[in-house]
C-alpha positions as CSV (number, residue, x, y, z in Angstrom):
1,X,135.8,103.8,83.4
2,X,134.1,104.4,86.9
3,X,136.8,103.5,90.0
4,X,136.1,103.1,93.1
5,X,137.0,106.5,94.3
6,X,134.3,107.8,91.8
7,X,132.1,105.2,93.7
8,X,132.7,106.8,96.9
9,X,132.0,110.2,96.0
10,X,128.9,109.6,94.4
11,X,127.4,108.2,97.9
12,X,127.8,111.4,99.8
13,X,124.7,112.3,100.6
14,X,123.3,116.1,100.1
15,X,120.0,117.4,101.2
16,X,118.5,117.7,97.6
17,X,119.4,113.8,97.7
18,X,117.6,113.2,100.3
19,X,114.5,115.4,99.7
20,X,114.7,113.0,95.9
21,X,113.7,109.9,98.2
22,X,111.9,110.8,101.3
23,X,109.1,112.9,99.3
24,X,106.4,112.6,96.8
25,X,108.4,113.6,93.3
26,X,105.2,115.2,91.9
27,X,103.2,115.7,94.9
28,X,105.8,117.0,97.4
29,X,105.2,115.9,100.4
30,X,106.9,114.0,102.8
31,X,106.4,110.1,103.0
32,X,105.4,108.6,106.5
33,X,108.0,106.8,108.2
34,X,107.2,103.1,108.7
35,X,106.6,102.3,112.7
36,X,109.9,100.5,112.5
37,X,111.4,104.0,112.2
38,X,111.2,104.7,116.2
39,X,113.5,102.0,116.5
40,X,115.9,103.1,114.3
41,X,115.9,106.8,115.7
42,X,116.4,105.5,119.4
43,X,119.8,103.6,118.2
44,X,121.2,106.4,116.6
45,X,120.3,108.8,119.4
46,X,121.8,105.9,121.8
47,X,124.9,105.7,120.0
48,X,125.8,109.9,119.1
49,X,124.6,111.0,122.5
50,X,125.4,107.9,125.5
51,X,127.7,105.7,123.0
52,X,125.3,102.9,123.4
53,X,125.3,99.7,121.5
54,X,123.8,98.7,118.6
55,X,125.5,101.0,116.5
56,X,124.8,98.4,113.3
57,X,121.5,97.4,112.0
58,X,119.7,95.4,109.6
59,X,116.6,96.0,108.0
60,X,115.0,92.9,106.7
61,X,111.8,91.8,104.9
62,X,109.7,91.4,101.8
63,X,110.1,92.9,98.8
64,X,108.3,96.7,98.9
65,X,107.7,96.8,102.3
66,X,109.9,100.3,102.1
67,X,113.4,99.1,103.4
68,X,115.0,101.6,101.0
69,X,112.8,104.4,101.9
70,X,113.9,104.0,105.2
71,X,117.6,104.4,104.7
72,X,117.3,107.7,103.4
73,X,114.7,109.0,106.0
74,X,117.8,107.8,108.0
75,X,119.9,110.5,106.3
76,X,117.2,112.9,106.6
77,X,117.3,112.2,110.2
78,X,120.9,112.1,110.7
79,X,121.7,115.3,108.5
80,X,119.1,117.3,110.8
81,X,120.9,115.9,113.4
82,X,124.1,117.7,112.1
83,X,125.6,114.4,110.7
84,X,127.9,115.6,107.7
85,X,129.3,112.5,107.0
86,X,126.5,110.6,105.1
87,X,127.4,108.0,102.7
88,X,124.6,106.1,100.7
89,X,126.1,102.9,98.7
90,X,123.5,101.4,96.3
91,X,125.2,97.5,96.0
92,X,123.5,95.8,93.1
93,X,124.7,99.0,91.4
94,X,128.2,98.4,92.9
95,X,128.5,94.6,92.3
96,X,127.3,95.6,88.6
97,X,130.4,97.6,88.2
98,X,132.7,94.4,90.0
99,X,133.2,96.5,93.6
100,X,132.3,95.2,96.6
101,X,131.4,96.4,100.1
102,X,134.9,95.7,101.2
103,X,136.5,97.7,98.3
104,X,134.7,101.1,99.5
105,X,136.2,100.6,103.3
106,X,139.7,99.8,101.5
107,X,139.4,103.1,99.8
108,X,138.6,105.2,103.0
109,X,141.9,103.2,104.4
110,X,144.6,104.3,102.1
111,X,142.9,107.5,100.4
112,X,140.7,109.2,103.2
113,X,142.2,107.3,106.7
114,X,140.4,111.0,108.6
115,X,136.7,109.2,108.0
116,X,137.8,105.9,110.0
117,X,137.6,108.1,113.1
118,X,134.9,111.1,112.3
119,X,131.6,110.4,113.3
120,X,129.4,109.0,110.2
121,X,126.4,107.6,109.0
122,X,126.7,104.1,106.4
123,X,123.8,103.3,104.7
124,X,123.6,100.2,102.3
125,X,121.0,99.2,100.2
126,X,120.6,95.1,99.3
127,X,123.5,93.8,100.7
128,X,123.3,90.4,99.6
129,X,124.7,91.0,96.3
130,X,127.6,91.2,97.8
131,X,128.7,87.9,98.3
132,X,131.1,88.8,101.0
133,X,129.0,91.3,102.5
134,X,128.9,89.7,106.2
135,X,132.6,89.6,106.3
136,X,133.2,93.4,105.1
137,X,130.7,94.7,107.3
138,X,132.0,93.0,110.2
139,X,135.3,94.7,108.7
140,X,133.9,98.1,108.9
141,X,132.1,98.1,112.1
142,X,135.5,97.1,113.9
143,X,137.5,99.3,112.3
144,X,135.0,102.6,111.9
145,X,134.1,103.0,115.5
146,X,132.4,106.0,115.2
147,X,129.9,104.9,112.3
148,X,126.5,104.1,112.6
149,X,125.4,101.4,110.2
150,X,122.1,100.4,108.6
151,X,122.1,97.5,105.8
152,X,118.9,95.6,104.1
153,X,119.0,92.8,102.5
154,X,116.4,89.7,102.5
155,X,115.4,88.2,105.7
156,X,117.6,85.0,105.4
157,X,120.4,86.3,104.5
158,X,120.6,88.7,106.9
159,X,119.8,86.0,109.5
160,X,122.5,83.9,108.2
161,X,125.5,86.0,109.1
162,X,128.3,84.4,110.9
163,X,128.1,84.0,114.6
164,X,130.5,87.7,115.1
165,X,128.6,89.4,112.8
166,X,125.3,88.3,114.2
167,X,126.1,89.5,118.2
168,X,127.4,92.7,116.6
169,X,124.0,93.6,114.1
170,X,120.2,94.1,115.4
171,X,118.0,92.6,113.0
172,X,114.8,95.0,112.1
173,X,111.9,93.3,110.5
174,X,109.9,95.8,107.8
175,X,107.1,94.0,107.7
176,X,104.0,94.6,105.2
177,X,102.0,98.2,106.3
178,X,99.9,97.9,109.7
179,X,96.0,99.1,109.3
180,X,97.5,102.4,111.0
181,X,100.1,103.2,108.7
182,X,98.4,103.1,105.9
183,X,95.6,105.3,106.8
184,X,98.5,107.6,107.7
185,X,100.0,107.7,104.3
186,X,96.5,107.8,102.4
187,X,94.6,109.8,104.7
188,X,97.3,111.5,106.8
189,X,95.2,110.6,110.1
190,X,97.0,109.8,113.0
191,X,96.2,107.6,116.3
192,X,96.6,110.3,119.0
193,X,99.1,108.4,121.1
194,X,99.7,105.7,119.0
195,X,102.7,103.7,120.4
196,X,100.8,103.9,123.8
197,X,97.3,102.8,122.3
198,X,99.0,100.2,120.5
199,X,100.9,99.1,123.4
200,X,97.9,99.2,125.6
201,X,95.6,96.9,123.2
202,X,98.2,94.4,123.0
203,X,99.1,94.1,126.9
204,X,95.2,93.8,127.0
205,X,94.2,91.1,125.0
206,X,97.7,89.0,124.6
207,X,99.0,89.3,128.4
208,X,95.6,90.1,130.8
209,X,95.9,87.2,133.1
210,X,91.4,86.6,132.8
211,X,89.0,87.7,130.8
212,X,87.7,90.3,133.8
213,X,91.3,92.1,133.6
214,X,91.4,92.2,129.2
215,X,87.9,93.9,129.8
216,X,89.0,96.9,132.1
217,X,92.4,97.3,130.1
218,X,89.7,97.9,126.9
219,X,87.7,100.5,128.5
220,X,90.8,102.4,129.3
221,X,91.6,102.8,125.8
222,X,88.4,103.1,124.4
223,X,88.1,107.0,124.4
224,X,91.1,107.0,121.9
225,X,90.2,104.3,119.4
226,X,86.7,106.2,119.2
227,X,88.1,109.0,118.7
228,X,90.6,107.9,115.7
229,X,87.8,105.7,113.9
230,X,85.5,109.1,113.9
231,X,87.7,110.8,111.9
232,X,87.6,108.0,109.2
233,X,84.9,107.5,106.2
234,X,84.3,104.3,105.0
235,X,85.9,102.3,107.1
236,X,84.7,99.5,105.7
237,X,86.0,99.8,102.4
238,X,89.3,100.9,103.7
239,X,89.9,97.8,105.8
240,X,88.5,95.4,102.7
241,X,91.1,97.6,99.7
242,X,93.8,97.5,102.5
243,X,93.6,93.7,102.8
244,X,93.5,93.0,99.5
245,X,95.2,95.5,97.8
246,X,97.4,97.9,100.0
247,X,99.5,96.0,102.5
248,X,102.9,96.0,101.0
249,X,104.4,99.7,101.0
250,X,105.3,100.3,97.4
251,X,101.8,100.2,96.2
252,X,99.9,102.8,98.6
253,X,99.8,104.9,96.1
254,X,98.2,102.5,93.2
255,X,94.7,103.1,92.9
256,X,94.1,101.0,89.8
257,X,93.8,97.3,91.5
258,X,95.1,95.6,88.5
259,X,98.0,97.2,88.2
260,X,98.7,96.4,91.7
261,X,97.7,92.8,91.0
262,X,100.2,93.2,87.9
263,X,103.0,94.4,90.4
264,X,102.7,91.9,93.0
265,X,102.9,89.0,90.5
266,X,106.3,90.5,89.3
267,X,107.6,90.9,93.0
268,X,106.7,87.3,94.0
269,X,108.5,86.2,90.6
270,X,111.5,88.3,91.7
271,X,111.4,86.9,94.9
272,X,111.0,83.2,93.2
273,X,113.8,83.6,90.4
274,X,116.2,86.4,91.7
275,X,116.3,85.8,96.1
276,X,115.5,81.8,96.4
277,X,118.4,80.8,93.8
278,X,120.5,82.8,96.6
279,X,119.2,81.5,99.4
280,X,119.2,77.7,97.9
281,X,120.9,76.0,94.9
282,X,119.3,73.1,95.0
283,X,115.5,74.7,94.7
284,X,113.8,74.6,91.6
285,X,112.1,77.9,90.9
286,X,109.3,76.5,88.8
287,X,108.3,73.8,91.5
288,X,108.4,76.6,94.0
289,X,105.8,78.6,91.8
290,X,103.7,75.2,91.8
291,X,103.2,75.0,95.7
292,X,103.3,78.4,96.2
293,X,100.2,78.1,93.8
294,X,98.9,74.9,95.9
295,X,99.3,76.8,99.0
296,X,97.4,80.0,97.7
297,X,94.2,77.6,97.2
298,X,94.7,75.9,100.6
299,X,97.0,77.0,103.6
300,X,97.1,73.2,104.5
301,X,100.1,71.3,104.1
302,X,100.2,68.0,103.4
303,X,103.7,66.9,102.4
304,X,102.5,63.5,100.6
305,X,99.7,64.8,98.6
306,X,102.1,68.3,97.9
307,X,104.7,65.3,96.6
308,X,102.7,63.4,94.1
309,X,100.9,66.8,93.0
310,X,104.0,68.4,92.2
311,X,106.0,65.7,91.3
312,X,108.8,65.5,93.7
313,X,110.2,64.1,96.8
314,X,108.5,65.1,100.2
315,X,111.8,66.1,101.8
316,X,112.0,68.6,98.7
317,X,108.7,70.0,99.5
318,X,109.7,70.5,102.9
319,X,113.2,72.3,102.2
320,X,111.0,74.7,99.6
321,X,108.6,75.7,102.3
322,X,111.7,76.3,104.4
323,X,113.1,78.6,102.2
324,X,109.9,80.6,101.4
325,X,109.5,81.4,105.0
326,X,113.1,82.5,104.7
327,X,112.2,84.6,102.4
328,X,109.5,86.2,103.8
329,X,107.2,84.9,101.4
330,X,105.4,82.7,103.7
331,X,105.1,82.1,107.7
332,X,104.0,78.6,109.0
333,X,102.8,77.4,111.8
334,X,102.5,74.5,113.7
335,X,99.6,72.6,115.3
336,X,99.0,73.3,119.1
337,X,101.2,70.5,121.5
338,X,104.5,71.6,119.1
339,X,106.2,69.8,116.3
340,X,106.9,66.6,117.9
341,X,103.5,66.2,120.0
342,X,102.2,63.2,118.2
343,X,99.4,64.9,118.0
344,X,99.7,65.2,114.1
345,X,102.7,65.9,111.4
346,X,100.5,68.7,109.7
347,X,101.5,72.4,109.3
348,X,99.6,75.8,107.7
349,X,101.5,78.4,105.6
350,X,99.8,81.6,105.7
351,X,101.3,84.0,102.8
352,X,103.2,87.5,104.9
353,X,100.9,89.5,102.6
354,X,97.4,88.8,101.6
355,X,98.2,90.5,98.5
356,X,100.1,88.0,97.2
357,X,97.6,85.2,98.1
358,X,95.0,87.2,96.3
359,X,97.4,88.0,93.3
360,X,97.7,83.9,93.2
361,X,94.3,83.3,93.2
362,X,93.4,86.3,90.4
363,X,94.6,82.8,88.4
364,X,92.2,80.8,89.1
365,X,88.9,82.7,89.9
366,X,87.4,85.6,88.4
367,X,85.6,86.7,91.6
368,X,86.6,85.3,95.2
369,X,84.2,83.4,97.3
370,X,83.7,84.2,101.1
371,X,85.9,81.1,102.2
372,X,89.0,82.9,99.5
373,X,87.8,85.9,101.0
374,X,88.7,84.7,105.0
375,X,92.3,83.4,104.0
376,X,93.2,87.2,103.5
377,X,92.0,87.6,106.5
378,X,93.6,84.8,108.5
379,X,97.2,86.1,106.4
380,X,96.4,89.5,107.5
381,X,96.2,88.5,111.3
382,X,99.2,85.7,111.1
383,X,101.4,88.6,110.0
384,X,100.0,91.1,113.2
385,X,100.5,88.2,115.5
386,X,104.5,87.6,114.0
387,X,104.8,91.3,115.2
388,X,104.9,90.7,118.6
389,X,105.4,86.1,118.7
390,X,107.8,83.9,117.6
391,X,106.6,80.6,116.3
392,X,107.0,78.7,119.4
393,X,104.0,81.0,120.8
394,X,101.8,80.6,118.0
395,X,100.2,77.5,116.8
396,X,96.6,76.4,115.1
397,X,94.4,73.9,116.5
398,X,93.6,70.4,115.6
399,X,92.3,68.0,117.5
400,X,90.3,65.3,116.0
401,X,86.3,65.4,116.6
402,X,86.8,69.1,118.4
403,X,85.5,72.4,117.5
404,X,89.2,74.2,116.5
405,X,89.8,78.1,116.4
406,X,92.2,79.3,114.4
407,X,95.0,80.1,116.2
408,X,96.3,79.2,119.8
409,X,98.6,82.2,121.4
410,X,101.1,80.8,124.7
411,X,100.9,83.3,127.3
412,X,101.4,82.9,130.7
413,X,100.0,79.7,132.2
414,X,97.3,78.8,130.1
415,X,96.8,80.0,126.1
416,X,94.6,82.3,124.6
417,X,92.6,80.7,122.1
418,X,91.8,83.4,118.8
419,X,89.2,82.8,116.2
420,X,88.6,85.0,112.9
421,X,86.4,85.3,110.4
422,X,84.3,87.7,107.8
423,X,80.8,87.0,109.6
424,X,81.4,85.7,112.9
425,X,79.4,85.8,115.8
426,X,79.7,82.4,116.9
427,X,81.8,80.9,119.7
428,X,81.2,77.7,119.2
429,X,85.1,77.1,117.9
430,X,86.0,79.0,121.1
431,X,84.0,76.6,123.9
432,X,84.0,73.4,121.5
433,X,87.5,73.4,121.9
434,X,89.5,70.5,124.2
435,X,92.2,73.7,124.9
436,X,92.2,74.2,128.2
437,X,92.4,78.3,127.7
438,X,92.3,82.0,129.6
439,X,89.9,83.3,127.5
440,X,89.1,83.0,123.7
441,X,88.9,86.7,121.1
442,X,86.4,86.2,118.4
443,X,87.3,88.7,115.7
444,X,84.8,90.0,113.0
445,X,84.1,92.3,110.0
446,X,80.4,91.8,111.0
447,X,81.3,93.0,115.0
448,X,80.9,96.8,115.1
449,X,81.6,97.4,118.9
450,X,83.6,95.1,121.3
451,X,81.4,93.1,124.0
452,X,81.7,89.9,126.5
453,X,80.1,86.7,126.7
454,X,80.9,84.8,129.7
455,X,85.0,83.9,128.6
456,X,85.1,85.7,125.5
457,X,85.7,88.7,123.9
458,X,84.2,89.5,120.4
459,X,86.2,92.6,118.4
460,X,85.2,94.3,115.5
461,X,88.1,93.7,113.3
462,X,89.0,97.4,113.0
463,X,89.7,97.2,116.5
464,X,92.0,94.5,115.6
465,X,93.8,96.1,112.9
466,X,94.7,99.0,115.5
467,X,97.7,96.6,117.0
């Protein structure tokens, strides 16, 4: 019979551990940290060398975005570092055996009281199942003051904490691979000063205060984004397989499409049968397969026709699409003028990976039609835009008899105004619009260079897909 002591000593982490997880079993090499990584480097750095806070983090997101890869290139960090004291506790593996978080920190108490005051690294892996996980970390981080702590778990529940846990925790979002990181991993091609380039492109064309302004901070980057699409072969194709195919971490290394297809229809069922039954009781798995089905065909939410369709009450449709945005399955926005503007009660989902949309679809279609084909696109850029903007900052527009872009982005006085689409070249949703806007960005798969026209910008979307 395994105790808890046998537990404990089984998470000590050792180097051939650690090389196991952070590299290519057959292949050998090292797997690219996610962007997300900096972040977590910085707080340990803050904490071991100035005793900065946070000392506890959590990394949250969709399923296979590489949460779990990123707690052991944690320990691979930390042992470098000279870290000894490296514990990895894997809790669906735990709560299978009937332990709990809280049972591994009652064990260092009685039986090894030394490790409540050495300096150490915790790492735990799907917290939420461990019911009382909030409450023993909260337990751990007050009593193990010289512990660095990094937890995932799903989005909501790591949201959800209580309010002592939540001042105490930093909440990391792993979102699905940027255009960057995945060239990085298939390709090994870097951005020559990435986290300034990518910094750079989005002061310039999120936060430049005219058009004039977003088209000098553009020409001072230039030289580098030339530089790093040269290096690539068909870009094209990369861009299109990335979209559809190679978002979400775990699959960067398919190259059979429907296997990944295969793959990403068990992960959304996972996250429909094993994380929503956690996040609600009262949901009905089945009916949440249904909209998301609905949704996959049309991001547009209409709440009535959703109700008859599906066959239950509109406040139940409502409460579903509130927990699939919990769970990271969908984000959705609301029209420009906010919720309560009058203006109308409608809302858009767009699905946190295109994959999944497309994985939907594969159900209904045999081969995708250019309108299908855009939705990825518009998912692709919702989930770049939630990067750097909370929903009160992004919106959609739509006014009645008005030309409406896509999306409406809050920044400074007046809002930027952002249209995208496979052959654009139009800007006739850009100055048809009743927004009173900065500028308007018209981005393209059909655009190979950047130029102006008069208060807009036109991108080539593998400009975009640098951010």
């Amino acid at each position: 019979m395994i105790e808890i002591s046998d537990i404990f000593e089984r998470a000590k982490v050792n180097r051939q551990k650690i090389e196991a997880n952070v590299q290519h079993a057959i292949l050998g090499h090292k797997f690219e940290p996610r962007d997300v990584f900096a972040d977590i480097q910085n707080c340990y750095t803050g904490f071991f060398t100035k005793g900065k806070e946070p000392r506890m983090l959590g990394l949250s997101g969709l399923r296979g975005t590489g949460k779990t890869t990123l707690l052991w290139q944690t320990a691979d960090f930390a042992e470098q570092q000279n870290t000894e004291n490296i514990y990895f506790f894997e809790i669906e593996k735990i709560a299978t055996l009937g332990f709990g978080i809280l049972d591994v920190f009652l064990y260092l108490e009685k039986y090894r009281p030394e490790l409540l005051t050495q300096k150490s690294v915790l790492l735990f892996d799907e917290v939420h199942f461990d019911k009382k996980w909030s409450n023993a970390l909260k337990i751990i981080y007050e009593n193990m003051r010289a512990a660095y702590i990094v937890a995932t778990g799903s989005s909501a529940l790591l949201l959800q904490t209580t309010a002592d846990l939540a001042t105490r925790m930093l909440i990391l979002h792993t979102f699905p691979l940027h255009f960057t990181e995945y060239v990085s991993i298939t390709r090994n091609i870097q951005l020559d000063n990435k986290a300034q380039v990518k910094e750079g492109l989005k002061n310039a064309l999120f936060f430049s205060k005219s058009i004039t302004e977003l088209k000098e901070r553009l020409s001072q980057i230039k030289p580098e984004l030339q530089t790093y699409y040269q290096r690539i072969e068909g870009l094209d194709y990369l861009i299109d397989t990335y979209i559809k195919y190679h978002n979400i971490a775990r699959f960067t290394l398919y190259d059979n499409t429907n296997y990944i297809l295969r793959e990403i229809d068990s992960l959304y069922h996972r996250v429909i049968y094993e994380d929503i039954p956690v996040l609600s009781k009262e949901t009905d798995s089945e009916n949440a397969k249904k909209l998301l089905l609905r949704l996959a065909v049309s991001d547009e939410i209409n709440v009535q026709t959703l109700s008859q369709a599906i066959g239950i009450s509109q406040e139940e449709i409502n409460n579903m699409i509130n927990i699939l945005a919990k769970a990271e399955m969908l984000t959705v926005l609301y029209p420009f003028g906010g919720i309560d503007s009058g203006i109308n009660k409608m809302k858009k989902a767009f699905f946190m990976s295109p994959s999944i949309r497309l994985a939907l679809l594969q159900q209904f279609v045999n081969e995708l039609e250019n309108e299908q084909i855009a939705k990825l696109y518009e998912d692709i850029t919702v989930m770049y835009l939630k990067r750097f903007f909370d929903n009160s900052m992004l919106s959609f527009s739509s006014f009645a008899k008005s030309k409406n872009p896509d999306f409406v982005i809050s920044t400074h006085s007046k809002p930027i105004i952002l249209e995208v689409g496979l052959n654009k070249k139009s800007k006739q949703q850009i100055t048809g619009s009743k927004i009173d806007f900065r500028y308007g960005i018209v981005v393209s798969t059909k655009i190979e260079e950047a130029y102006f026209e008069q208060e807009t910008v036109y991108l080539p979307f593998s400009l975009f897909a640098i951010l």
